[in-house]
PDB file of N, CA, C and O in Angstrom:
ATOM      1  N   UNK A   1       6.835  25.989  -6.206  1.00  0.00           N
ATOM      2  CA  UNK A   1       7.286  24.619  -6.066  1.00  0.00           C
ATOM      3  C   UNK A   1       6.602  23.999  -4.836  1.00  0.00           C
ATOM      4  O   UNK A   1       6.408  24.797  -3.919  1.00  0.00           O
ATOM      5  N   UNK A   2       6.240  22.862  -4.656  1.00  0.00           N
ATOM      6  CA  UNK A   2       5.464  21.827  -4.048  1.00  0.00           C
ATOM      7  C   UNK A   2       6.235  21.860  -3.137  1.00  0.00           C
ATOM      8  O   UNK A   2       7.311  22.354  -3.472  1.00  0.00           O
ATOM      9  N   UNK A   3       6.165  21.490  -1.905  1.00  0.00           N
ATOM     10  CA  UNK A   3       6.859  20.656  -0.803  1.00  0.00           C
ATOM     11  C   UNK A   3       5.947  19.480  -0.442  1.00  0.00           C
ATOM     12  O   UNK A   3       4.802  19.399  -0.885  1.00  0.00           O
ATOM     13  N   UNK A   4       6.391  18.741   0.226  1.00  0.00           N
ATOM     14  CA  UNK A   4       5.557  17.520   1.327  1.00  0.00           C
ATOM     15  C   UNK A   4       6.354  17.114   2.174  1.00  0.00           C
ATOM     16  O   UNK A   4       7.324  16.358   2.123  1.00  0.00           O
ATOM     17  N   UNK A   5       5.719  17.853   3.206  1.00  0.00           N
ATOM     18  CA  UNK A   5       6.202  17.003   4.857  1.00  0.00           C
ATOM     19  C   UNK A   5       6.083  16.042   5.247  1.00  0.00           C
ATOM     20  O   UNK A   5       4.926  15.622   5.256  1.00  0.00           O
ATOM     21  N   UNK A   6       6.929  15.340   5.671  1.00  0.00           N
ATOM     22  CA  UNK A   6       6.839  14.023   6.318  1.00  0.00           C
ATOM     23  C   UNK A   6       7.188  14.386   7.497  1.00  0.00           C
ATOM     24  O   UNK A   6       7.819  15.409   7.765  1.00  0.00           O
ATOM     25  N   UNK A   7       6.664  13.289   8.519  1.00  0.00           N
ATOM     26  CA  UNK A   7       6.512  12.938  10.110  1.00  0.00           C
ATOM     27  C   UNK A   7       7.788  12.402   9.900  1.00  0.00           C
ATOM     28  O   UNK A   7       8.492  12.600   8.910  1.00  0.00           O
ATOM     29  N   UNK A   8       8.119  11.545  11.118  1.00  0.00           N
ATOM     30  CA  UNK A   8       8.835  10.849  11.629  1.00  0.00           C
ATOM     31  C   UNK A   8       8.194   9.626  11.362  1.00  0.00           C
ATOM     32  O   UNK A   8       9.008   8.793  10.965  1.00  0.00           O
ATOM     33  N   UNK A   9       6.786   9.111  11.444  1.00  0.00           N
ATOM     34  CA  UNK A   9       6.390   7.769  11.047  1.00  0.00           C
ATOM     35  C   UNK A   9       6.473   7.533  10.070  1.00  0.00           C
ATOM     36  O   UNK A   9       6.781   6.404   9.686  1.00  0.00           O
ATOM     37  N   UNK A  10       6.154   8.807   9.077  1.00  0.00           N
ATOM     38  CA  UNK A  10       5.855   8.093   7.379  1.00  0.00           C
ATOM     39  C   UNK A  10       7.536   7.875   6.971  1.00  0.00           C
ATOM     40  O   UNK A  10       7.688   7.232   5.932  1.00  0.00           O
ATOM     41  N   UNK A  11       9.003   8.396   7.759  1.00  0.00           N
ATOM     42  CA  UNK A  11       9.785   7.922   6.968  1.00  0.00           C
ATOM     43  C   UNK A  11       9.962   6.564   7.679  1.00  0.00           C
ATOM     44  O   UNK A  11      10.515   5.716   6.978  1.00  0.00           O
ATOM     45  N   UNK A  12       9.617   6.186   8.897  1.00  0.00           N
ATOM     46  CA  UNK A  12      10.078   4.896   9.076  1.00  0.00           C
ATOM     47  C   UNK A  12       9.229   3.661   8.469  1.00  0.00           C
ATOM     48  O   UNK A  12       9.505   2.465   8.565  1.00  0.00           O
ATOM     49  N   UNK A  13       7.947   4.354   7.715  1.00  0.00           N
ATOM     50  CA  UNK A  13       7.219   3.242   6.936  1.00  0.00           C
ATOM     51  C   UNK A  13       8.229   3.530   5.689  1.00  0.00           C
ATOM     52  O   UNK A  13       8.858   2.502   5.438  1.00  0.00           O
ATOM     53  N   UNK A  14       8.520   4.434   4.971  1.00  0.00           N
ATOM     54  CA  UNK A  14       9.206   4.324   3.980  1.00  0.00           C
ATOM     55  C   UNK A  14      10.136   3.315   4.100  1.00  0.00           C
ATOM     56  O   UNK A  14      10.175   2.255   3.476  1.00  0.00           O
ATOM     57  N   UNK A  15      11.017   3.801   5.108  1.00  0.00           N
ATOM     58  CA  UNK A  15      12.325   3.146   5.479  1.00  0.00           C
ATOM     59  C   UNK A  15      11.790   1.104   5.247  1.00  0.00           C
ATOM     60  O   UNK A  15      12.338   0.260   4.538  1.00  0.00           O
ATOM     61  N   UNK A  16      10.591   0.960   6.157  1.00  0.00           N
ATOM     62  CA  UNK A  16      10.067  -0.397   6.088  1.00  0.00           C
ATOM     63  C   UNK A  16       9.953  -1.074   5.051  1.00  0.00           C
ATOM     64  O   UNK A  16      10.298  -2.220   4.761  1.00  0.00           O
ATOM     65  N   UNK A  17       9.170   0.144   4.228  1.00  0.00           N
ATOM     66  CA  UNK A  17       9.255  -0.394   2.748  1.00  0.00           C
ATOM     67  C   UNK A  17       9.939  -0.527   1.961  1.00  0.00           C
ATOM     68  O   UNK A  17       9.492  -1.147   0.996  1.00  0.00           O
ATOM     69  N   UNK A  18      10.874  -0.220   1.909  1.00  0.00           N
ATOM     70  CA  UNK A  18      12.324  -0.209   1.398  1.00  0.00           C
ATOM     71  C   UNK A  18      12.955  -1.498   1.540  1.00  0.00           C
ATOM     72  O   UNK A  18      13.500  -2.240   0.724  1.00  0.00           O
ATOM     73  N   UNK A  19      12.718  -1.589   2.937  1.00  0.00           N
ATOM     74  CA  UNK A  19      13.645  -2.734   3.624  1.00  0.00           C
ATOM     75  C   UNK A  19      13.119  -4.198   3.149  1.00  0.00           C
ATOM     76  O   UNK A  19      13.806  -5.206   2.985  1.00  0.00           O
ATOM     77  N   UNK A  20      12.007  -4.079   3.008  1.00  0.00           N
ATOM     78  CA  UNK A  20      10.891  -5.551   2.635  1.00  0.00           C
ATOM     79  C   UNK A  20      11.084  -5.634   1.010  1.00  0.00           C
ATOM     80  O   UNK A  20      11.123  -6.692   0.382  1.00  0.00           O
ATOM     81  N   UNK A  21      11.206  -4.230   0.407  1.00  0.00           N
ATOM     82  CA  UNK A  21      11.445  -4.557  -1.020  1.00  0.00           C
ATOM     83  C   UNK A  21      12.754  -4.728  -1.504  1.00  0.00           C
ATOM     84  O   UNK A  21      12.790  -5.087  -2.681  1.00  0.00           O
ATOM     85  N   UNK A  22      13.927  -4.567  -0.904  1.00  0.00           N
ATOM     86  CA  UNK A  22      15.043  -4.425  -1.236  1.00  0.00           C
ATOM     87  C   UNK A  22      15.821  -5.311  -0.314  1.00  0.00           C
ATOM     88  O   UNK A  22      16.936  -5.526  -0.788  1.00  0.00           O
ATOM     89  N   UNK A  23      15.683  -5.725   0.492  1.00  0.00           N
ATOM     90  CA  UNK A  23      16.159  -6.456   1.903  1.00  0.00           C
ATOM     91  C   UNK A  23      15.906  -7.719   1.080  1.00  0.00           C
ATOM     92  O   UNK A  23      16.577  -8.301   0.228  1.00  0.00           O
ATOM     93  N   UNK A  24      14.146  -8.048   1.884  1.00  0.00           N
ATOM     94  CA  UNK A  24      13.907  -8.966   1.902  1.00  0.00           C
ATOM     95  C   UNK A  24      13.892  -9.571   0.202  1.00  0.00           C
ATOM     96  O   UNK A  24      14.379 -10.650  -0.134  1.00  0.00           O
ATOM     97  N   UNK A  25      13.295  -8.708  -0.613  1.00  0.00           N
ATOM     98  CA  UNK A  25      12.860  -9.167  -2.002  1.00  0.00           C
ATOM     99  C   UNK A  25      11.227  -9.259  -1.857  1.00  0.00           C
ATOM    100  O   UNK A  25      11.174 -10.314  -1.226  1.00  0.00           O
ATOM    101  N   UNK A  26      10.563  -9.063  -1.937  1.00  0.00           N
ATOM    102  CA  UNK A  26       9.076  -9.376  -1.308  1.00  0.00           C
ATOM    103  C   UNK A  26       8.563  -8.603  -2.652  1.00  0.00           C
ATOM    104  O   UNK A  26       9.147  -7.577  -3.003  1.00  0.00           O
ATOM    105  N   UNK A  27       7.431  -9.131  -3.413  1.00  0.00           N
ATOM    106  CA  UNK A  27       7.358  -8.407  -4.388  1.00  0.00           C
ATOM    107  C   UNK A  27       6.233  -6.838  -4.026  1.00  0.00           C
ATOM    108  O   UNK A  27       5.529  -6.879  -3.016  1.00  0.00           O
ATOM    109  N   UNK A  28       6.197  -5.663  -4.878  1.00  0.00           N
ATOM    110  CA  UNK A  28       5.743  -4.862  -4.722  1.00  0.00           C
ATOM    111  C   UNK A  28       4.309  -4.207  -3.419  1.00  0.00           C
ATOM    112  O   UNK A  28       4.180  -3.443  -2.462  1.00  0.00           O
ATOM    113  N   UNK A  29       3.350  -5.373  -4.459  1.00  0.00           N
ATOM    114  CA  UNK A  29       2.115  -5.080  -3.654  1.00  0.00           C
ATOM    115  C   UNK A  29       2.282  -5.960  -2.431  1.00  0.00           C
ATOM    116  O   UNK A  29       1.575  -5.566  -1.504  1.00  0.00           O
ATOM    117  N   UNK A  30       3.115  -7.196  -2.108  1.00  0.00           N
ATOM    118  CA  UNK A  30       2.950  -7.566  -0.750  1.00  0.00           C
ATOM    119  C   UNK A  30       3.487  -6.815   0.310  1.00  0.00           C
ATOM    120  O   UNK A  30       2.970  -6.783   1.427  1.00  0.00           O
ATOM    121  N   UNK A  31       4.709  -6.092  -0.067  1.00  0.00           N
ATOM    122  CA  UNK A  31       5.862  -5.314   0.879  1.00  0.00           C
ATOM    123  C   UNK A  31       4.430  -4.236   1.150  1.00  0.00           C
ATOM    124  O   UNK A  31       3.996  -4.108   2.295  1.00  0.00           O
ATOM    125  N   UNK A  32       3.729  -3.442  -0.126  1.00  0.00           N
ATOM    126  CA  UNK A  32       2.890  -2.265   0.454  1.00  0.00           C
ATOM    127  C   UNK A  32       1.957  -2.708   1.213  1.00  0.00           C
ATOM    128  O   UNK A  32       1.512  -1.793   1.906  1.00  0.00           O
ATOM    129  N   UNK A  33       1.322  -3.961   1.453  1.00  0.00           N
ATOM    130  CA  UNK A  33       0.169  -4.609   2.025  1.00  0.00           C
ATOM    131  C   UNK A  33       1.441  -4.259   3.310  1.00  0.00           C
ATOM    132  O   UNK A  33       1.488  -3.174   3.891  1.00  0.00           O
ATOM    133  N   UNK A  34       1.882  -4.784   3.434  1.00  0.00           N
ATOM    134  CA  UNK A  34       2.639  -4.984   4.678  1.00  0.00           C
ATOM    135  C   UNK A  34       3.094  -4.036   5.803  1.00  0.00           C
ATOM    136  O   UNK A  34       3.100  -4.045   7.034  1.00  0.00           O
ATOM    137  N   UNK A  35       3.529  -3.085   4.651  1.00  0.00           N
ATOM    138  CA  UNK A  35       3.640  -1.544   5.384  1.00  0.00           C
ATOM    139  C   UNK A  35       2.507  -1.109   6.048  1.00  0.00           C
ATOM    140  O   UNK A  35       2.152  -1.214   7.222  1.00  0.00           O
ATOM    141  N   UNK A  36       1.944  -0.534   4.947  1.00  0.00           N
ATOM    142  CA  UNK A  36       0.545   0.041   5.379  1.00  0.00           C
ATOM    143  C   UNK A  36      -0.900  -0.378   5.911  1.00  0.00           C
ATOM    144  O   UNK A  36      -1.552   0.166   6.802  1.00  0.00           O
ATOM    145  N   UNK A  37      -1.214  -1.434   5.171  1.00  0.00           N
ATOM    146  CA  UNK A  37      -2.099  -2.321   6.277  1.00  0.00           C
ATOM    147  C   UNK A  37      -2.189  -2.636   7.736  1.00  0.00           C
ATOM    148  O   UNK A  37      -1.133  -2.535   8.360  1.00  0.00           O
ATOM    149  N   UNK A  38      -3.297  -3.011   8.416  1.00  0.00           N
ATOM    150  CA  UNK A  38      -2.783  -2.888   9.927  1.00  0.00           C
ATOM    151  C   UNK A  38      -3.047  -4.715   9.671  1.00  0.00           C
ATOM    152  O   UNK A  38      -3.470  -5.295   8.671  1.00  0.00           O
ATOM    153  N   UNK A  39      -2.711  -5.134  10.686  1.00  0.00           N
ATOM    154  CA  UNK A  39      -3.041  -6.653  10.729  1.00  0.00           C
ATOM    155  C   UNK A  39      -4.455  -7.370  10.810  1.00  0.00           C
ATOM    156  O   UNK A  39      -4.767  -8.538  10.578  1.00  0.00           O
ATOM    157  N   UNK A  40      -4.809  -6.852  11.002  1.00  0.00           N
ATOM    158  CA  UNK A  40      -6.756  -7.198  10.612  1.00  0.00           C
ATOM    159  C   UNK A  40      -6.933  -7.343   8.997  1.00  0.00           C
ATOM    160  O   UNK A  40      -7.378  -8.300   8.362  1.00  0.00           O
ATOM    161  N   UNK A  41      -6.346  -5.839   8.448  1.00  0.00           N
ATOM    162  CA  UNK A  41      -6.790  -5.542   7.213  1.00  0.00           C
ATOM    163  C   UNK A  41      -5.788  -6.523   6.269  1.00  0.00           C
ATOM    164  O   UNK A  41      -6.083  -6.927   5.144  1.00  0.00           O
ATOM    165  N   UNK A  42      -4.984  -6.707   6.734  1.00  0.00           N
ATOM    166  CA  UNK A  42      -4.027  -7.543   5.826  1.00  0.00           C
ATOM    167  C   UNK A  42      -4.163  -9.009   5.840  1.00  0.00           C
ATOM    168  O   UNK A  42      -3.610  -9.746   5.024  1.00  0.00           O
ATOM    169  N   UNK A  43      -4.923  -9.400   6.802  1.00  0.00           N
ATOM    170  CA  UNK A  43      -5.378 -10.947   7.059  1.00  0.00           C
ATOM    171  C   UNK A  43      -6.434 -10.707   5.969  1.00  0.00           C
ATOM    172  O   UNK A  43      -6.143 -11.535   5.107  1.00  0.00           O
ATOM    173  N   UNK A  44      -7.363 -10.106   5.604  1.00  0.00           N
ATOM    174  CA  UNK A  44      -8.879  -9.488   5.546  1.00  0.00           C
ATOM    175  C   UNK A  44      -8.309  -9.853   4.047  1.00  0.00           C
ATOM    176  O   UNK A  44      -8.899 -10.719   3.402  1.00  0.00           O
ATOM    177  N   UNK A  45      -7.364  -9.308   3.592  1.00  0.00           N
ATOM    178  CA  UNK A  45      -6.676  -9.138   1.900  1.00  0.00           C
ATOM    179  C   UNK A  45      -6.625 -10.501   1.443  1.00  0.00           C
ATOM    180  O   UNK A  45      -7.374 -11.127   0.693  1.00  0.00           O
ATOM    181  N   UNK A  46      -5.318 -10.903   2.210  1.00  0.00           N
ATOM    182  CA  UNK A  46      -4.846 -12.040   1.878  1.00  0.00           C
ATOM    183  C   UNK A  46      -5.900 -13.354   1.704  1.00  0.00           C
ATOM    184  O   UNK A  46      -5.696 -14.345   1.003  1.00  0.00           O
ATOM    185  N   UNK A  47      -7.147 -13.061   2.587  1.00  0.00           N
ATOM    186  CA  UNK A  47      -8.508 -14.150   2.716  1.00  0.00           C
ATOM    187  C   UNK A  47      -8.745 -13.779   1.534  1.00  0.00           C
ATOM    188  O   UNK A  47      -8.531 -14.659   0.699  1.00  0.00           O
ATOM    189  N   UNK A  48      -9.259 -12.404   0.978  1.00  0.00           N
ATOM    190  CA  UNK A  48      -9.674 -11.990  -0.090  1.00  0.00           C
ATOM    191  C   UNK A  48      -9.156 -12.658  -1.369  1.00  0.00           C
ATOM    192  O   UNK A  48      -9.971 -13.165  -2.140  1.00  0.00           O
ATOM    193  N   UNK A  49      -8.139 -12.677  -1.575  1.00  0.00           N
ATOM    194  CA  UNK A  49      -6.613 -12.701  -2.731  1.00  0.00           C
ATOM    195  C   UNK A  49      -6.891 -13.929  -2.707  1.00  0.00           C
ATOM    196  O   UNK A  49      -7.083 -14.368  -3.841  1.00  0.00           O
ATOM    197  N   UNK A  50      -7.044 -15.015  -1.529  1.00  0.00           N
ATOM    198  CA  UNK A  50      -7.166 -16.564  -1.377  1.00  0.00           C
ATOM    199  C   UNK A  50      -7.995 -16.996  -2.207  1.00  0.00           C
ATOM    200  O   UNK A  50      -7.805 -17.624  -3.249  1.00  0.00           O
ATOM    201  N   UNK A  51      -9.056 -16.598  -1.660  1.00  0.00           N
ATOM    202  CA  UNK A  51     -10.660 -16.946  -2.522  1.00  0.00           C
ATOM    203  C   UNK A  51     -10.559 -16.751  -3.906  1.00  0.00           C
ATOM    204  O   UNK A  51     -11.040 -17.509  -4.749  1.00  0.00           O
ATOM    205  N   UNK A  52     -10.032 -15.894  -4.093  1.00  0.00           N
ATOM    206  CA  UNK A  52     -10.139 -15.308  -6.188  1.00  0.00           C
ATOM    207  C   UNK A  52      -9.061 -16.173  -6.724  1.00  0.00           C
ATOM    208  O   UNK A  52      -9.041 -16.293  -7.949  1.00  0.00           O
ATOM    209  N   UNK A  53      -7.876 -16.996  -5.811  1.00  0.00           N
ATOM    210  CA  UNK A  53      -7.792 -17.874  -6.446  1.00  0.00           C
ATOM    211  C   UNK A  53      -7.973 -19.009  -6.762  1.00  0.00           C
ATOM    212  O   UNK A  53      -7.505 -19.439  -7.816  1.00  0.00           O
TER     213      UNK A  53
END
C-alpha cells in the first residue's frame, strides 16, 4: 500500500484550497491558480487567459 507524506506546507495549501473553494466559492481552476502559483506567475496567467479572450 502507497503512502504520501505531507509537510506542514502542503496541508496548509490544501487547507487554502479548500478555503477559496468552499469558503469563498471561487471556481476550481482560479482557487488552484491561487494556491499554487506564486504572484508573478499568476499575474503572467491571468495576462495570458486575458488575451485569448
Amino acid at each position: 500500500m502507497s503512502q504520501i507524506l505531507l509537510t506542514e506546507e502542503d496541508i496548509l495549501l490544501l487547507k487554502k484550497l479548500y478555503r477559496l473553494r468552499n469558503g469563498e466559492r471561487k471556481e476550481l481552476t482560479a482557487a488552484i491558480f491561487a494556491t499554487f502559483l506564486s504572484p508573478e506567475e499568476l499575474a503572467e496567467r491571468l495576462m495570458i487567459e486575458e488575451n485569448i479572450l
